[in-house]
C-alpha positions in Angstrom: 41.0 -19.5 44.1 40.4 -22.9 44.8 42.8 -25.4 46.6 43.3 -29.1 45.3 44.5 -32.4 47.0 46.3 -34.1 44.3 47.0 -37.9 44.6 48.8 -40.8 42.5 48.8 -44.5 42.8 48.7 -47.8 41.3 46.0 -50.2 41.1 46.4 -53.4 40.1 44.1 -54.3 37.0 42.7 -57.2 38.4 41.3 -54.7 41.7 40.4 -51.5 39.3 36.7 -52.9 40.1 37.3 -52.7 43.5 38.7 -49.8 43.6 36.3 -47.9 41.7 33.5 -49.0 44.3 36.2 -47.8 46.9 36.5 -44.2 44.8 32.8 -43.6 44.1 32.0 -44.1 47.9 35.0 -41.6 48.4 33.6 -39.1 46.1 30.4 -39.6 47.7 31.6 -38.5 51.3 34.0 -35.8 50.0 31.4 -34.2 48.3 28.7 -34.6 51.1 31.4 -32.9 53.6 31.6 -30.0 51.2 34.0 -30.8 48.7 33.7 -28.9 45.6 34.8 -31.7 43.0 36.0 -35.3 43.3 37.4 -36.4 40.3 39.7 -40.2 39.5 41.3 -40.6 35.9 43.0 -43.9 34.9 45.9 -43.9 33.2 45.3 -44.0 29.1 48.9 -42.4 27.9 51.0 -42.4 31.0 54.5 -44.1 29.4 57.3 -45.6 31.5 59.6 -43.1 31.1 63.8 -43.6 31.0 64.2 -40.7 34.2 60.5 -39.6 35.0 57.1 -40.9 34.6 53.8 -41.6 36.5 54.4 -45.5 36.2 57.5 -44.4 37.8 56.8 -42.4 40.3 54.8 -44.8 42.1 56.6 -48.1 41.0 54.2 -49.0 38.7 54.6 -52.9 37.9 53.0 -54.4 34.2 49.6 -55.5 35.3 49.3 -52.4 37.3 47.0 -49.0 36.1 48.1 -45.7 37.0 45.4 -43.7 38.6 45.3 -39.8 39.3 42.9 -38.1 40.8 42.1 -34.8 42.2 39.3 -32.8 44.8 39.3 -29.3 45.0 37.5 -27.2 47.9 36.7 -23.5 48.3 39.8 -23.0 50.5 43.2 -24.4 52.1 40.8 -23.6 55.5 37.7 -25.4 53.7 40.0 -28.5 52.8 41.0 -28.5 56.3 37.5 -28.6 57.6 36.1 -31.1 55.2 39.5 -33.6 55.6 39.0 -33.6 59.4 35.2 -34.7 58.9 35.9 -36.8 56.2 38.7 -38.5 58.5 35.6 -39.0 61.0 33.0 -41.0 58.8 32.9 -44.3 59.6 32.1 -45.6 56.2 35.8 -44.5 54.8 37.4 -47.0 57.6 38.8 -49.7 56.6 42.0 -51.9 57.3 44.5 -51.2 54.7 45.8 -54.2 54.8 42.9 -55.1 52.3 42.6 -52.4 50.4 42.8 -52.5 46.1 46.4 -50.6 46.0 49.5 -50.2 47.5 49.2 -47.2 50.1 52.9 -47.4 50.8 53.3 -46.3 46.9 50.6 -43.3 46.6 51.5 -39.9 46.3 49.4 -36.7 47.9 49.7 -33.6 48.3 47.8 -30.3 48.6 48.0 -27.6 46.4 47.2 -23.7 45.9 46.0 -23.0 42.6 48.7 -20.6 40.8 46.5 -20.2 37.6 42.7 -21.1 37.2 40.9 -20.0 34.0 
């Protein structure tokens, strides 16, 4: 079964631009390192909820967009090998300080598929 890196962040509306450049030169190295999939979502229905939410999760302010996103590889040994080149390319550096979200407030993880269909 596949394995996914998940992630979850805000971006303010006023950068989504930006950061769309930002994700399609992403998707554009993960899947030339041998990705399998390289997907982003913005948020459509994603309410603030009272305990639990997206908006929550990543502190979410008003004239911010929640964006999720998702790659998945052949394997947790695959994702390993395409992270560590990915890491390497030069054209994903840059200073973060300048970047079109918060970093301090994304969420990532990777995951082993339980159930694929």
């Amino acid at each position: 079964m596949t394995y996914v890196d998940g992630f979850l962040l805000a971006v303010p509306r006023a950068k989504l631009d930006s950061y769309r450049k930002l994700a399609e030169l992403g998707g554009s190295v993960w899947m030339e390192h041998g990705a399998l999939s390289y997907v982003e979502c913005t948020g459509d229905d994603v309410p603030y909820g009272e305990l639990t939410s997206f908006p929550r999760a990543v502190h979410a302010r008003e004239d911010e967009i929640v964006i999720f996103a998702w790659i998945t590889y052949k394997s947790r040994a695959s994702r390993d090998e395409v992270v560590a080149r990915v890491m390497a390319d030069e054209r994903l550096h840059f200073d973060m300080a300048t970047a079109p979200f918060d970093g301090k407030r994304m969420i990532f993880g990777g995951f082993e598929t339980m159930v694929e269909l």
